[in-house]
C-alpha positions as CSV (number, residue, x, y, z in Angstrom):
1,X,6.0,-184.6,-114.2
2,X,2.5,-184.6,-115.3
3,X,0.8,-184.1,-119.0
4,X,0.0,-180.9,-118.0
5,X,3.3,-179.9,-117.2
6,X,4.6,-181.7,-120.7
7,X,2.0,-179.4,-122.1
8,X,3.5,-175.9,-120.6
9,X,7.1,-177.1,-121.4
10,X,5.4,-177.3,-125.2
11,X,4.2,-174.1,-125.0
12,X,7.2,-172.3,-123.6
13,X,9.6,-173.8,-125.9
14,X,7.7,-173.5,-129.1
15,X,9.3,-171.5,-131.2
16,X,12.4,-173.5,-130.5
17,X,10.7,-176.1,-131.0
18,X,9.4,-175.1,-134.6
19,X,12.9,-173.9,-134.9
20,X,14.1,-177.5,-134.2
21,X,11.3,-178.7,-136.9
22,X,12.3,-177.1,-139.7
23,X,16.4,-177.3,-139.2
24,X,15.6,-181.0,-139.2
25,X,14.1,-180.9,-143.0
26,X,10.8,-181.5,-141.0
27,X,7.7,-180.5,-143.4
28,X,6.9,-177.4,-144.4
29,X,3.3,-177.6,-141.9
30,X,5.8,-178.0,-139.2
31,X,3.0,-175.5,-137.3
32,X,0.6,-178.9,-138.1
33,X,3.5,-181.2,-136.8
34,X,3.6,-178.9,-133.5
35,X,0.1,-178.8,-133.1
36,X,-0.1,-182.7,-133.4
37,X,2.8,-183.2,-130.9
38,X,1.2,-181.0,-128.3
39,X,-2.1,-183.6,-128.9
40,X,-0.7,-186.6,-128.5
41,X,1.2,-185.2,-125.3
42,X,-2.1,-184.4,-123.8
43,X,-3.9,-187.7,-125.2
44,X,-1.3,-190.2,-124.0
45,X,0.4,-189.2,-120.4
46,X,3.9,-190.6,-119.8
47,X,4.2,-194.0,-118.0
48,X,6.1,-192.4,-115.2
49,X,8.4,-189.5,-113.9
50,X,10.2,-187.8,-117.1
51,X,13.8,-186.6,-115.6
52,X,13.9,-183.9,-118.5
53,X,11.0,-183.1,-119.9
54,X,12.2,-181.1,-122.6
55,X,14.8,-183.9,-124.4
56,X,11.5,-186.0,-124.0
57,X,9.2,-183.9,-126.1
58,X,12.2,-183.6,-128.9
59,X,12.7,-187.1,-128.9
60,X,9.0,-187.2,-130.0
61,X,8.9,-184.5,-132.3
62,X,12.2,-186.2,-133.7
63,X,9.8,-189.9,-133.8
64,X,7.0,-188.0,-135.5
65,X,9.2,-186.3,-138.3
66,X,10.7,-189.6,-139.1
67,X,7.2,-191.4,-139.0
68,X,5.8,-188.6,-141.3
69,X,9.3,-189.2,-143.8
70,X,8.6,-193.2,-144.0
71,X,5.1,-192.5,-144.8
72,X,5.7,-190.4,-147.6
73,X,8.0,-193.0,-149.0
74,X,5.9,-195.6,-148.8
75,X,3.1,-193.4,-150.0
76,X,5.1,-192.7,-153.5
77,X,6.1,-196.4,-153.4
78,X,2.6,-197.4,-154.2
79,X,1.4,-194.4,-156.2
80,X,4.7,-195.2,-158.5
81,X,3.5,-199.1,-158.3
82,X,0.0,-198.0,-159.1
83,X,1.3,-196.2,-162.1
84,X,3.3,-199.1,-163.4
85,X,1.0,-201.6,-162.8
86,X,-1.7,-199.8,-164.6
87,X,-0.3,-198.0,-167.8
88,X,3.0,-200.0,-168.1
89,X,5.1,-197.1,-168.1
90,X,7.9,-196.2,-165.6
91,X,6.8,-192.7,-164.4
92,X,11.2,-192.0,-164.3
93,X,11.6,-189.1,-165.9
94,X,14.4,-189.2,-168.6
95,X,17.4,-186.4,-168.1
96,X,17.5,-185.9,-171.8
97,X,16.3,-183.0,-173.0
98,X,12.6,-183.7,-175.1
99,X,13.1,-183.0,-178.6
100,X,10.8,-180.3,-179.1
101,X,13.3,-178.6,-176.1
102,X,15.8,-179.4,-178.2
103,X,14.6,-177.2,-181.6
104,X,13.7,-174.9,-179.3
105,X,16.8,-173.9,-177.6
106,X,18.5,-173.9,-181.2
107,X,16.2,-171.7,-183.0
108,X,17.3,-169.3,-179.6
109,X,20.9,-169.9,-179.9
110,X,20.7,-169.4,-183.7
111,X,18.4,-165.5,-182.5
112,X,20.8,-164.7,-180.0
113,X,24.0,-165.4,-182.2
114,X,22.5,-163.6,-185.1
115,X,21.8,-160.7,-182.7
116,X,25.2,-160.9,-181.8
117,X,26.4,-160.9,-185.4
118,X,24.4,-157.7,-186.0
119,X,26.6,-155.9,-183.5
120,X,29.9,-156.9,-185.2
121,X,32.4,-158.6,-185.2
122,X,34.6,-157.1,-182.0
123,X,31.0,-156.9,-179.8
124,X,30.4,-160.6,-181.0
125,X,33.9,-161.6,-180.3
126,X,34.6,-160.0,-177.3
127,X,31.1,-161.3,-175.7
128,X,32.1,-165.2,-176.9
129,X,35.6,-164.4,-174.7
130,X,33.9,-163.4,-172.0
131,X,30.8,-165.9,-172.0
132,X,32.0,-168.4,-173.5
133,X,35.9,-168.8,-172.8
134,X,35.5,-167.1,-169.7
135,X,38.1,-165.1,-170.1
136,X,38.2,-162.0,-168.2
137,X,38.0,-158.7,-169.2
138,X,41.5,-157.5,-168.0
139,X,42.5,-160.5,-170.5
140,X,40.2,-159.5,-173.4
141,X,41.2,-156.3,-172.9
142,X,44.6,-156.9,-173.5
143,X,44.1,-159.0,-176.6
144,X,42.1,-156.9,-178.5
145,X,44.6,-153.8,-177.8
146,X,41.3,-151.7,-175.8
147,X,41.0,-149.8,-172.5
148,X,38.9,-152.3,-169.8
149,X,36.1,-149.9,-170.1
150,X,35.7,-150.3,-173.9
151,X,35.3,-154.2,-172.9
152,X,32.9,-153.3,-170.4
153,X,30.8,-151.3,-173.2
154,X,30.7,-153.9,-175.6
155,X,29.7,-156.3,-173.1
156,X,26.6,-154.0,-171.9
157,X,26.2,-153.7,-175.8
158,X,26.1,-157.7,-176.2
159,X,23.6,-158.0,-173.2
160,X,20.8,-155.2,-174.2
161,X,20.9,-156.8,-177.6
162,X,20.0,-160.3,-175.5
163,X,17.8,-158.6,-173.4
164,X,16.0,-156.8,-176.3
165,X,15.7,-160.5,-177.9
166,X,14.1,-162.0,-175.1
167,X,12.0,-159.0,-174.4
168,X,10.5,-159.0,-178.0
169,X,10.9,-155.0,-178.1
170,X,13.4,-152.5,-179.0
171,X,13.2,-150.7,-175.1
172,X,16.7,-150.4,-174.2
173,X,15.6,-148.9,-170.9
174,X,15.4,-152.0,-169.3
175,X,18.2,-153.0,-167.7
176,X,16.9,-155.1,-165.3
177,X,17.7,-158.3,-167.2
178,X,20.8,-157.7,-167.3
179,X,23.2,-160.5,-166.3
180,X,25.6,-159.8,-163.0
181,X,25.5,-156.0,-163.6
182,X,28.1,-155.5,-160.9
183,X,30.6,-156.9,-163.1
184,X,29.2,-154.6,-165.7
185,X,28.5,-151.4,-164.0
186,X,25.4,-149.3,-165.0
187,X,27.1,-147.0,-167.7
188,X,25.4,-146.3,-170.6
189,X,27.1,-147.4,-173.5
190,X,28.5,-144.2,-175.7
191,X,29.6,-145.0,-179.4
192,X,31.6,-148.1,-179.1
193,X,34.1,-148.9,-182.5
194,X,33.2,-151.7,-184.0
């Protein structure tokens, strides 16, 4: 077959092709990729006859994918080497939290449990169950002696206070920061005993 005819088989498989590209974790310019196969099947014409043209230009686009991957690797192997060599400092990020992350995410737990607090003690507790525990409502229900609904409302209750928080007004319209509302249906909340 000749380079011309590797060039048509290209073109009339290329969105299979491009298909083929990404499936493989090829990169995200897998248009680029395509566009640099087709050129180098035009540049460089096979040796000789090519019994299925089509496994052929895969087998490239497979080659070029994992030429592309071992560049990249090497590529961060000597930026990383560059780094160390120069400042000293493994660039490794560390999987503990920074300390300023740290204060931060207990001045938020200490706001959203005081917000909690503020709705009493059954909308806090029932909320910890369910959250925390993972209880389900059915079970919370049943422990705290209250139709599934009532658990429902507190929940909503629990959640708009959250949402209110983390909103930094008192809107209560909102609702679309509501967590998993499915579980929670869209009822407004009515007078819920404390």
């Amino acid at each position: 077959m000749s380079d011309g005819g590797l060039e048509a088989v290209l073109l009339g498989n290329r969105a299979a092709l491009l298909r083929f590209i990404r499936a493989r974790g090829g990169p995200a310019d897998a248009e680029d990729l395509l566009q640099e196969l087709w050129l180098k099947l035009s540049a460089t014409p096979p040796a000789g006859p090519i019994a299925d043209p089509l496994a052929y230009i895969y087998k490239i686009a497979d080659n070029m994918m994992h030429d592309r991957r071992r560049a990249t690797l090497r590529r961060e192997r000597r930026e990383t080497q560059w780094t160390e060599a120069e400042t000293g400092v493994t660039p490794e990020a560390s999987s503990a939290p920074s300390a300023e992350r740290i204060l931060s995410a207990r001045d938020e737990l200490a706001r959203v449990a005081q917000a909690l607090a503020e709705l009493g003690e059954r909308t806090d507790h029932i909320f910890r169950r369910f959250r925390i525990d993972g209880a389900s409502q059915k079970v919370i229900a049943a422990e705290q002696g209250i139709s599934l609904s009532a658990v429902e409302k507190h929940l909503q209750r629990a959640y708009r206070a959250i949402v209110r928080l983390h909103s930094g007004n008192g809107d209560t319209d909102g609702d679309a920061g509501l967590p998993d509302r499915r579980r929670l249906g869209s009822e407004e909340p009515k007078d819920v005993a404390r």
